[in-house]
C-alpha positions in Angstrom: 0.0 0.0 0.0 3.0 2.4 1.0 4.5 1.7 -2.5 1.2 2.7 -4.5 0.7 5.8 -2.5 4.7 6.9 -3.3 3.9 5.9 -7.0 1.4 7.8 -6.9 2.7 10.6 -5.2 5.2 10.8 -7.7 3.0 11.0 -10.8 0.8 14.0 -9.2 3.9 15.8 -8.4 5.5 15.1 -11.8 2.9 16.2 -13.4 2.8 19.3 -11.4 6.3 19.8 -12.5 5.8 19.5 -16.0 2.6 21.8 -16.2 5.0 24.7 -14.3 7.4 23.4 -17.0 4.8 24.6 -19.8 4.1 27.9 -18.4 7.7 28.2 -18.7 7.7 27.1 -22.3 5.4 29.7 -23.3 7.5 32.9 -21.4 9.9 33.0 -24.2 7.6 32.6 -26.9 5.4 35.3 -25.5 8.7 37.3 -25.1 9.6 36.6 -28.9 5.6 38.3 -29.7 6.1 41.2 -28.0 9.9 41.9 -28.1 10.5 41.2 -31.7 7.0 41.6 -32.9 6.3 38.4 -33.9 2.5 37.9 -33.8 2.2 34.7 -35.9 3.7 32.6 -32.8 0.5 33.9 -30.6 -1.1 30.2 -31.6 1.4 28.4 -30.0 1.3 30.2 -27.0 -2.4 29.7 -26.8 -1.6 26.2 -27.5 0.4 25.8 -24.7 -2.1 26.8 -23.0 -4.5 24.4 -23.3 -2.3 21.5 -22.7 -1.9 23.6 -18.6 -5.1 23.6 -18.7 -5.7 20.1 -19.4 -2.8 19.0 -17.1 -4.6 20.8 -14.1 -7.6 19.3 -14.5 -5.9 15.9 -14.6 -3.8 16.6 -12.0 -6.7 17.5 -9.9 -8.4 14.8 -10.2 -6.1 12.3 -9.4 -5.3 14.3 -6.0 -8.6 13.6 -5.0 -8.2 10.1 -5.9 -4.9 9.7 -3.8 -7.1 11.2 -0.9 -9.7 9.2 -1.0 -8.1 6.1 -1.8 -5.0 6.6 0.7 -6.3 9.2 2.8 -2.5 10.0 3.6 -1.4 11.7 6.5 1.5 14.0 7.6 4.0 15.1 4.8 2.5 13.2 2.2 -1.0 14.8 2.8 1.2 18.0 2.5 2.2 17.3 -0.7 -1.2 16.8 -2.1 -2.5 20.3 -0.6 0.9 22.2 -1.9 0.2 20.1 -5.8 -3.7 21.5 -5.4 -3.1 24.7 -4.1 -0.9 25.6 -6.5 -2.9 24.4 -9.5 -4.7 27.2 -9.8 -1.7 29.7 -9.0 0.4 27.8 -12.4 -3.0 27.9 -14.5 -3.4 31.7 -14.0 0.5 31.9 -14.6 -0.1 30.1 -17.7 -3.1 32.8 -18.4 -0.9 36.1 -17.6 1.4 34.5 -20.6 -1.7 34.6 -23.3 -2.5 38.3 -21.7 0.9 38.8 -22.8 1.3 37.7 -25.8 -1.9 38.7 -26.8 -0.9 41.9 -26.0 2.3 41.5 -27.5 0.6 40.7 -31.0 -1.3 43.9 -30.9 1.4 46.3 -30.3 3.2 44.6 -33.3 0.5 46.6 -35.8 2.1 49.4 -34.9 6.4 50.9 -34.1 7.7 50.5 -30.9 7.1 53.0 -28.3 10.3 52.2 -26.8 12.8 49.2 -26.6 11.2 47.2 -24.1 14.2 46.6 -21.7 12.5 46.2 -18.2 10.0 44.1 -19.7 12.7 42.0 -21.2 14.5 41.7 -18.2 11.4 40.8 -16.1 10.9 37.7 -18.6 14.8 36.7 -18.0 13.9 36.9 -14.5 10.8 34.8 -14.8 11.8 32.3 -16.4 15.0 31.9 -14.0 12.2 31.6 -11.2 10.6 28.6 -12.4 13.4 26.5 -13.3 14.6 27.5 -9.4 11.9 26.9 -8.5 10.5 23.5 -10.1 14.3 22.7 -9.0 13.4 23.2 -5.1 10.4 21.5 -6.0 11.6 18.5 -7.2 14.8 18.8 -4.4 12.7 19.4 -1.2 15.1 22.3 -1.2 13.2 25.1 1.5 16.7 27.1 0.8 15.9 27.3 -3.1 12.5 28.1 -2.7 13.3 31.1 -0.2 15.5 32.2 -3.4 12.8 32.0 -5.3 11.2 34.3 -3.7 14.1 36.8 -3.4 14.1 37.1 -6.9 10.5 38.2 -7.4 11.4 41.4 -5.4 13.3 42.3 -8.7 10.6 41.3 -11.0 8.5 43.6 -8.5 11.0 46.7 -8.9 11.1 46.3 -12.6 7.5 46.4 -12.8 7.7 49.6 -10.7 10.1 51.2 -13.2 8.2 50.6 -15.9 5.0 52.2 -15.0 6.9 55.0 -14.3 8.3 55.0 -17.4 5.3 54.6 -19.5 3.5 57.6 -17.0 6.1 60.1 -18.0 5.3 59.3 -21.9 2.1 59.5 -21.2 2.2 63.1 -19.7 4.7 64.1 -22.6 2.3 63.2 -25.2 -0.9 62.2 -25.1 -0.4 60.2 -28.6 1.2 57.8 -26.2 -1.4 57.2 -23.9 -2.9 53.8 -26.0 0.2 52.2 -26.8 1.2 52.7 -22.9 -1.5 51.6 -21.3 -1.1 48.3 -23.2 2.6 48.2 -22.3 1.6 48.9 -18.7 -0.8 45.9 -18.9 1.8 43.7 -20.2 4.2 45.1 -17.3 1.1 43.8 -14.9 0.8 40.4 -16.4 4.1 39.8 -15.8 4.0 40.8 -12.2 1.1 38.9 -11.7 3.1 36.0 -12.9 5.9 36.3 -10.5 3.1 36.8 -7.5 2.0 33.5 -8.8 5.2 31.4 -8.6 5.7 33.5 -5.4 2.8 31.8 -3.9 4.0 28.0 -4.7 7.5 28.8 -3.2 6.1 30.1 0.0 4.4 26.4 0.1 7.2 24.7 -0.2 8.8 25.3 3.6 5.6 23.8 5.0 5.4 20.8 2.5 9.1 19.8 3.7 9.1 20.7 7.1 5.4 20.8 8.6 6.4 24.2 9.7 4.8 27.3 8.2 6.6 31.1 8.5 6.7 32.5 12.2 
């Protein structure tokens, strides 16, 4: 019995894994739409998409299967509440990219309001995130995940700088004011996405150790 519940332990949280691993797919895709104006590869972002969503309703499912079935206890029953709970958080993640590149496709009609450096960088950064942190993940590592979570404070100061940015063109002319308020939606989708994997690393201490932050 101890053997099927690891087994299938370890299928639920592989297949966690690999739906994080999507969303992380589809960062540098979105980043090559709205970077280098490439609009044709919105499709495969949206495609991308689809197979997360997919993967969390499978995912979900079988967690309630392992709980009814095994009705585990301790750090296994930890594991199942940190693979649910952060459904949902890599879903939207997953979501935020589409805003993104959706976004991204649209402000390809038209010339660049600027080079898009802080947004560029807060991509780099994301995707950094989520190979840290499906790495702690997959570890048990607390230490990586708490890095993790360092990193969004950058993502979160980038974000900052942009909307101050894009306010300042605004106020120097108001031709600006539609192409910025896209880019400052973009700069929030990407925030939004760091919140996200924010939220799974701060489950991660709990999961290994039973003990949540004092």
């Amino acid at each position: 019995m101890r053997e099927a519940l690891e087994t299938d332990l370890r299928t639920v949280l592989n297949g966690a894994l690999n739906m994080l691993g999507t969303v992380e797919r589809m960062l540098p895709i979105a980043g090559e739409v709205l970077l280098h104006a490439r609009p044709e590869r919105l499709d495969e972002v949206r495609a991308l998409d689809r197979e997360v969503d997919a993967l969390e309703q499978r995912i979900e499912a079988e967690c309630l299967r392992i709980i009814a079935l095994h009705q585990p206890v301790a750090r296994d029953l930890r594991l199942v509440a940190l693979i649910l709970k952060s459904l949902s958080d890599i879903e939207r993640m997953g979501d935020y990219a589409v805003h993104v590149a959706e976004d991204g496709a649209e402000l390809a009609q038209q010339p660049a309001l600027k080079r898009y450096v802080n947004l560029a960088r807060m991509l780099e950064r994301l995707s950094e995130m989520s190979q840290n942190l499906r790495t702690a993940i997959a570890d048990r590592d607390v230490t990586r995940a708490e890095v993790t979570l360092g990193m969004d404070d950058e993502v979160d100061d980038l974000y900052e700088q942009t909307q101050r940015e894009l306010v300042t063109y605004m106020l120097e002319d108001p031709r600006h004011i539609s192409k910025a308020l896209t880019l400052m939606r973009v700069g929030r989708s990407l925030e939004r996405i760091g919140d996200h994997m924010e939220n799974v690393a701060e489950r991660v201490r709990y999961w290994v150790t039973g003990q949540r932050e004092g």
